[in-house]
Steps between C-alpha positions, in 0.01 A plus 500: 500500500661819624320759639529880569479706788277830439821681502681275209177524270547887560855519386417221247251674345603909506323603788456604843426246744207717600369459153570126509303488788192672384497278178494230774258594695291603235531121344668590185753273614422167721733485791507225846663549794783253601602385902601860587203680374647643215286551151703303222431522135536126302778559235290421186219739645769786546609382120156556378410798644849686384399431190128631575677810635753572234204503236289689703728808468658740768321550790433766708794437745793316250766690485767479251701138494855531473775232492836484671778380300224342201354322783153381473332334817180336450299196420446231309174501303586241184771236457455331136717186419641380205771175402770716559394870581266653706315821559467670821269827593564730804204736579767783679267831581377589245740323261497187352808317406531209300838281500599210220735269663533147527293241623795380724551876652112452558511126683809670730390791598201356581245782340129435540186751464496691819845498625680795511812574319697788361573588093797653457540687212854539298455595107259277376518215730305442796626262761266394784634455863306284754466698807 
């Protein structure tokens, strides 16, 4: 399982990495320390609490969330499979994207809850890029 630095979750979730911190610290989100001594976040915890956030509304330090060039970096919170097609969230900020592409595009890329990826955004298509 992938996890996140305290800086990722930040720009994962919208935020400054002071506020990421304080969430830490304050156990909203659970976090271990790996050989260096830095505080990681477990993907699907990150996944879950994005989603926490997001509902929760804007706090008192998120600032606006823009995208560059209909990018959307974030995380995976859902991936639903089907026979042929599949269904794949990405908590991004405050926004949460949801892609229909194929179960193949799925298996390749690789997607599971917690990873982070990007939705990019043309018309009404989403594709997701594995970062």
């Amino acid at each position: 399982m992938q996890s996140y630095t305290i800086g990722q979750a930040a720009r994962l979730l919208g935020v400054s990495p002071d506020t990421a911190r304080r969430w830490a610290d304050a156990g909203r989100v659970a976090t271990h320390r790996d050989e260096a001594g830095r505080r990681l976040i477990d993907g699907r915890d990150l996944a879950a609490f994005s989603i926490e956030v997001a509902q929760g509304g804007p706090g008192e330090e998120d600032g606006s969330y823009t995208t560059a060039r209909n990018a959307f970096p974030g995380i995976v919170t859902a991936v639903k499979l089907g026979d042929v097609a599949a269904q794949v969230e990405i908590q991004a900020g405050p926004h949460r994207l949801v892609s229909l592409l194929t179960r193949e595009a799925v298996e390749e890329l690789g997607l599971e809850v917690g990873m982070q990826a990007t939705a990019r955004v043309k018309s009404t298509s989403v594709h997701i890029d594995r970062v």
